[in-house]
C-alpha positions as MATLAB code, in Angstrom:
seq = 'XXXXXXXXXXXXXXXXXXXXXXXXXXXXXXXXXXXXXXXXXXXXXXXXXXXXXXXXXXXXXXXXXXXXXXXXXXXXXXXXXXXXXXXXXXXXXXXXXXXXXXXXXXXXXXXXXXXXXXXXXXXXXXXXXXXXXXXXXXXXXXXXXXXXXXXXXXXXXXXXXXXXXXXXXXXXXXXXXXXXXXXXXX';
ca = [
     -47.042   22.309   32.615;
     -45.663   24.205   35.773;
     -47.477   23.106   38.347;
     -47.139   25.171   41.736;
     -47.064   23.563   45.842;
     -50.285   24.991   46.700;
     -51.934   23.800   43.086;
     -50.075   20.353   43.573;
     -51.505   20.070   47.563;
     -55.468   21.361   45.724;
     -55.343   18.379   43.108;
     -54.306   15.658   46.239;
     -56.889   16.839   47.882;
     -59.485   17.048   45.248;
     -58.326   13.826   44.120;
     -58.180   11.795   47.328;
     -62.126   13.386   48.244;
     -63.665   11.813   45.097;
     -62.085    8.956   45.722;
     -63.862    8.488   49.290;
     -66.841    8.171   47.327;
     -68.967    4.869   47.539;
     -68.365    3.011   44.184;
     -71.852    1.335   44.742;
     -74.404    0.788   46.786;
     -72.372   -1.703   48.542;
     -69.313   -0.325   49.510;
     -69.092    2.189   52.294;
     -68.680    6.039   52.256;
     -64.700    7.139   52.630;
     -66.297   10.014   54.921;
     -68.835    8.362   56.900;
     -68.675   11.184   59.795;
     -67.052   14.424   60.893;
     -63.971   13.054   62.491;
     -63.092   11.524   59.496;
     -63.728   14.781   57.790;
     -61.628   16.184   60.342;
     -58.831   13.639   59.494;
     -59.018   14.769   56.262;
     -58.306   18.220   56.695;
     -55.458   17.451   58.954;
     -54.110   14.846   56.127;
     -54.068   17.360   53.693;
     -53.245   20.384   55.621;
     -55.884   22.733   54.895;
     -55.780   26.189   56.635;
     -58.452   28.244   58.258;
     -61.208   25.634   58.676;
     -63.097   25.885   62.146;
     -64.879   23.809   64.081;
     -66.469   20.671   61.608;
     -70.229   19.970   61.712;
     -72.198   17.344   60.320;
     -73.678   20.540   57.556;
     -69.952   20.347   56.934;
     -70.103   16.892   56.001;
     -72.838   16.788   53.827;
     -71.945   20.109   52.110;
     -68.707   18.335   51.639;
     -70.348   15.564   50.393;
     -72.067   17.256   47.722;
     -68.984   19.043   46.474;
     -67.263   15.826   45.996;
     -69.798   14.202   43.589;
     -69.571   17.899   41.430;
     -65.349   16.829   41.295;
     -66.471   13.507   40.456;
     -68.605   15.214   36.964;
     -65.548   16.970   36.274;
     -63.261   13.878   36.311;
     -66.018   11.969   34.151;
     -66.302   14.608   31.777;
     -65.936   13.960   28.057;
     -64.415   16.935   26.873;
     -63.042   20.629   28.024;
     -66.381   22.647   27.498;
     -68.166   20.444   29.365;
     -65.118   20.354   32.531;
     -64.906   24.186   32.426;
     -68.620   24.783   32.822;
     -69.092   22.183   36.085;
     -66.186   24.126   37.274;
     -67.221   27.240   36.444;
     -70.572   26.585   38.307;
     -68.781   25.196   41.037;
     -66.226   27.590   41.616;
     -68.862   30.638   41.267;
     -71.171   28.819   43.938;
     -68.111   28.873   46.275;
     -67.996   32.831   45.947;
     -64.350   33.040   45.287;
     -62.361   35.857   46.894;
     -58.445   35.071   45.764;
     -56.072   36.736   47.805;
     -51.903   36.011   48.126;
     -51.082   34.780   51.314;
     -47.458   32.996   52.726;
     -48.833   31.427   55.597;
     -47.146   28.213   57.252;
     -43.819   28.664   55.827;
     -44.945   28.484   52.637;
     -44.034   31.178   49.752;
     -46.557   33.678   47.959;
     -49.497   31.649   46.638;
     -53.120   32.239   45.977;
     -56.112   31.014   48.216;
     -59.452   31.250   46.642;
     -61.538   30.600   49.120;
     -63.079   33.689   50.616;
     -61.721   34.363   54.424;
     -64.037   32.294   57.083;
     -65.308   30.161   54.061;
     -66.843   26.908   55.252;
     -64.554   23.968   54.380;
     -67.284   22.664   51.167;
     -66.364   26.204   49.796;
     -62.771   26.297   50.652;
     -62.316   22.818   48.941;
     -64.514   23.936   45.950;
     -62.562   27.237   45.486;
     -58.890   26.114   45.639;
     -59.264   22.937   44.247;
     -61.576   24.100   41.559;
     -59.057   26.344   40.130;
     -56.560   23.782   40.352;
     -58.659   21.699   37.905;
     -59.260   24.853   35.631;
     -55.916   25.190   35.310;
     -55.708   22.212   33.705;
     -58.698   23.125   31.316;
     -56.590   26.321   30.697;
     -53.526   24.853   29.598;
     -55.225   22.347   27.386;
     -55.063   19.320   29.723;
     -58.240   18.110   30.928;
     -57.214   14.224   29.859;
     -54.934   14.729   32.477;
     -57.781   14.311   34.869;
     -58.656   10.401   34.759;
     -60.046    7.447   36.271;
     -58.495    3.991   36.582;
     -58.376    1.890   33.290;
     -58.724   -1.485   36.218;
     -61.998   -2.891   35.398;
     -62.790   -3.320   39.315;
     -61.858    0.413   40.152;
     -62.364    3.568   39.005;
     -60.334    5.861   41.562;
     -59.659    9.597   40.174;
     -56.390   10.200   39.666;
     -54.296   13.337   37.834;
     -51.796   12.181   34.752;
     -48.599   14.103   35.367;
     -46.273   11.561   33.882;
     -44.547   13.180   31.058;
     -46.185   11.136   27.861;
     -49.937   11.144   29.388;
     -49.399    7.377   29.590;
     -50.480    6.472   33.119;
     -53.610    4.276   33.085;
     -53.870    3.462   36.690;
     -54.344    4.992   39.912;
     -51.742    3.309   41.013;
     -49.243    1.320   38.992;
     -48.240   -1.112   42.215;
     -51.943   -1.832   42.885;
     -53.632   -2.095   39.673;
     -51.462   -2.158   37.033;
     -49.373   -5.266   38.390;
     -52.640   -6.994   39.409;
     -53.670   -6.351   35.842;
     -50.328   -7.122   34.183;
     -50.238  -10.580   36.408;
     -53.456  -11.646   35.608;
     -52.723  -10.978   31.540;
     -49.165  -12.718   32.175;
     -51.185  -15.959   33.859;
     -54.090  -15.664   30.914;
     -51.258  -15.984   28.261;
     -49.551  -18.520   30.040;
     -52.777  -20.825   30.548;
     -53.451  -20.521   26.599;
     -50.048  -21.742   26.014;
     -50.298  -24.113   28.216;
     -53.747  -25.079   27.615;
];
C-alpha cells in the first residue's frame, strides 16, 4: 500500500491523539489544557490552525474518542461508517496545496476550519484509505495486557502486535522468558 507524506504525517497524528486518551478513570488526560493542545499541533506540524481555545480542546476531545471507535472497530462496514459520519461532520472541502516545502498533496479540511475539523478531515481520510484498500486490521491496539495504545500495522506481514516492540513486546517477551525459566526451575 503506497502510502503518501501528508497521509503518513494524518495517521501520526491521529494515532498519537487517541493515544492521549485516559485509559481509566485513574490515569490522567494526555491533553489536559490548551497549551498542550498547542504542543500538539506544533509536534505534528499542522498548518492553518489559529489561535487555540478551551472549545478547541473539548471539540478536540470529542473527535479523539470517534478515532478511538474506529480503531476498536470489528470489521470494515462498521470503520467506514464512523468515518464516514465523522468526516461528513467536519464538512470536507479537499483542495491541492504545496505549502511548507512540501509537494502537491490534498488537505481536507475546509480553509479556516477549526483544528477538531481539520484533524477529523485529514486524518479521517487517512483512515479511509485504509478501509479502501482493504486494510482496516492495519489499524490496531496493543496486544500488552496493561496497554492498549492505537497504533497503525505497516510492517510488511501485518505481524506487529505492539505499539511499540522496545516497550511492550520485550517487557512481554522477558516476563514469558522468566515464567518459563521459573517452571523449569521450579
Amino acid at each position: 500500500m503506497l502510502i503518501t507524506h501528508d497521509t503518513r504525517c494524518a495517521l501520526d497524528a491521529v494515532v498519537d491523539l487517541v493515544n492521549t486518551a485516559p485509559e481509566n478513570d485513574e490515569t490522567p488526560d494526555g491533553l489536559p489544557d490548551v497549551a498542550t493542545l498547542a504542543d500538539f499541533v506544533r509536534k505534528h506540524e499542522i498548518s492553518d490552525v489559529g489561535v487555540l481555545s478551551e472549545f478547541d480542546l473539548s471539540a478536540v476531545r470529542k473527535v479523539r474518542g470517534r478515532f478511538a471507535a474506529i480503531f476498536e472497530a470489528p470489521d470494515a462496514r462498521t470503520a467506514s461508517a464512523l468515518i464516514n459520519e465523522l468526516v461528513a461532520a467536519a464538512g470536507t472541502t479537499p483542495q491541492l496545496t504545496d505549502h511548507d516545502g512540501y509537494d502537491w498533496h490534498v488537505h481536507y479540511f475546509a480553509p479556516g476550519a477549526s483544528i477538531a475539523d481539520h484533524l477529523a478531515a485529514d486524518c479521517g481520510m487517512a483512515l479511509a484509505f485504509f478501509v479502501v484498500a482493504g486494510e482496516q486490521e492495519r489499524l490496531r491496539r496493543c496486544e500488552a495486557p496493561d496497554c492498549r495504545h492505537a497504533f497503525v500495522d505497516l510492517s510488511r506481514n501485518r505481524s506487529r502486535r505492539y505499539c511499540d516492540s522496545r516497550t511492550c513486546g520485550n517487557r512481554l517477551h522477558v516476563a514469558a522468558y522468566r515464567a518459563r525459566r521459573k517452571e523449569a526451575a521450579g
